[in-house]
C-alpha positions in Angstrom: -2.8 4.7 7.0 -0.4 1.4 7.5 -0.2 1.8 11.2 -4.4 2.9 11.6 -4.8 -0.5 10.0 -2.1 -1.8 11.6 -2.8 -1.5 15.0 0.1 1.1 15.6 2.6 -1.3 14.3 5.0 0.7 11.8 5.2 0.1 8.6 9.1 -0.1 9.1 11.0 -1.3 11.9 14.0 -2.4 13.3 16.1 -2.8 16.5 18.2 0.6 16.1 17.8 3.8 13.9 20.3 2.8 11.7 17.7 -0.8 10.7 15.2 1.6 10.8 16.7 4.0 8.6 17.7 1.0 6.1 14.5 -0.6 6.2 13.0 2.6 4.9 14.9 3.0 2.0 14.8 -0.4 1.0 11.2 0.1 0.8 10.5 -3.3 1.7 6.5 -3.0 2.6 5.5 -6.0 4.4 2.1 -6.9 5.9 2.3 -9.8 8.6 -0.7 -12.2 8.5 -1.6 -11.8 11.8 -2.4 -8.2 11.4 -3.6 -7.7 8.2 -5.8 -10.8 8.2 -8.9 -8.6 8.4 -7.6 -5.8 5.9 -8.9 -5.4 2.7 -6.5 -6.4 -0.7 -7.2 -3.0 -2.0 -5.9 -1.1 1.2 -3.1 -2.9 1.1 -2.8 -2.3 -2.3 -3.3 1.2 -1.9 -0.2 1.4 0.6 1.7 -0.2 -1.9 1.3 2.6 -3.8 1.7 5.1 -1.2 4.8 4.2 0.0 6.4 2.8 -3.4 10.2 3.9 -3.0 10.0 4.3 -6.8 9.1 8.4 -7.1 8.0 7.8 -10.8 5.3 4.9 -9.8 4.3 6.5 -6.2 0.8 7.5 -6.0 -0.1 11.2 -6.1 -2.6 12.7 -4.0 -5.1 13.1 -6.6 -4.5 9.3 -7.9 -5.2 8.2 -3.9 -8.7 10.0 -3.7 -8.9 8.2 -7.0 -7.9 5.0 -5.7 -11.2 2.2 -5.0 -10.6 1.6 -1.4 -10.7 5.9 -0.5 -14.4 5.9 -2.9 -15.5 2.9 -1.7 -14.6 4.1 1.7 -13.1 0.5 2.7 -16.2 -1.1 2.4 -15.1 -3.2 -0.8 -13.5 -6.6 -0.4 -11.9 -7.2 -4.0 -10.3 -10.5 -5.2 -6.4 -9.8 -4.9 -4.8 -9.1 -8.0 -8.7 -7.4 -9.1 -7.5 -4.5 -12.0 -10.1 -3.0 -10.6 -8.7 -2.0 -7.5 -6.8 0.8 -9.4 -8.5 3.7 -10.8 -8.5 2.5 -14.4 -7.0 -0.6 -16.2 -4.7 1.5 -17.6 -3.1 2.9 -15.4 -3.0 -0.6 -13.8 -1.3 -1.2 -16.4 1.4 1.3 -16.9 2.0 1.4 -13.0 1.5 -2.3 -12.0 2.5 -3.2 -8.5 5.3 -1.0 -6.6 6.9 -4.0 -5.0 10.0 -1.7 -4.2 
C-alpha cells in the first residue's frame, strides 16, 4: 500500500542492507511531503497501523477492511487527527496512534 501511494518509493530505505534492515525494525514510518502531498490523512493513518512495530497495536486484517479509508474506498478526505478515521472511537481510543 505505502509504495502504490508512494510512487514505488519504499516505505524503508537506506544505503546498504544493514540501514535497511535497521530502519525496519525501528519502525520509523515516515511520509515525505513531496509524496504524500496528495494522500489522504486516513491512508496514512491506515499505514500507521499496518506497519506499527508494536504486534499488540498492529492492525489485523479484519480491523483494515474495517478501517475508513478501505470502506470509503479512498474517496474520504478527513481532518487529521478525525476519531473517525478508525473504525470506532473506542478503539481509537485503546490503540491511539502506532508511532513506533
Amino acid at each position: 500500500m505505502y509504495m502504490m501511494l508512494a510512487g514505488g518509493l519504499p516505505p524503508f530505505y537506506g544505503e546498504s542492507a544493514v540501514e535497511i534492515f535497521d530502519a525496519v525494525a525501528r519502525a520509523n514510518l515516515r511520509f515525505p511531503p513531496r509524496v504524500f502531498r496528495s494522500v489522504s490523512p486516513a491512508a496514512k493513518d491506515l499505514m500507521r497501523r499496518i506497519l506499527c512495530k508494536d504486534v499488540s497495536r498492529r492492525f489485523s486484517a479484519e480491523q483494515v477492511l474495517r478501517h475508513r479509508w478501505i470502506t470509503s474506498r479512498g474517496m474520504m478526505r478527513p481532518v487529521e487527527g478525525d476519531p473517525s478515521l478508525s473504525m470506532s472511537r473506542h478503539e481509537a481510543s485503546v490503540l491511539g496512534f502506532c508511532s513506533g
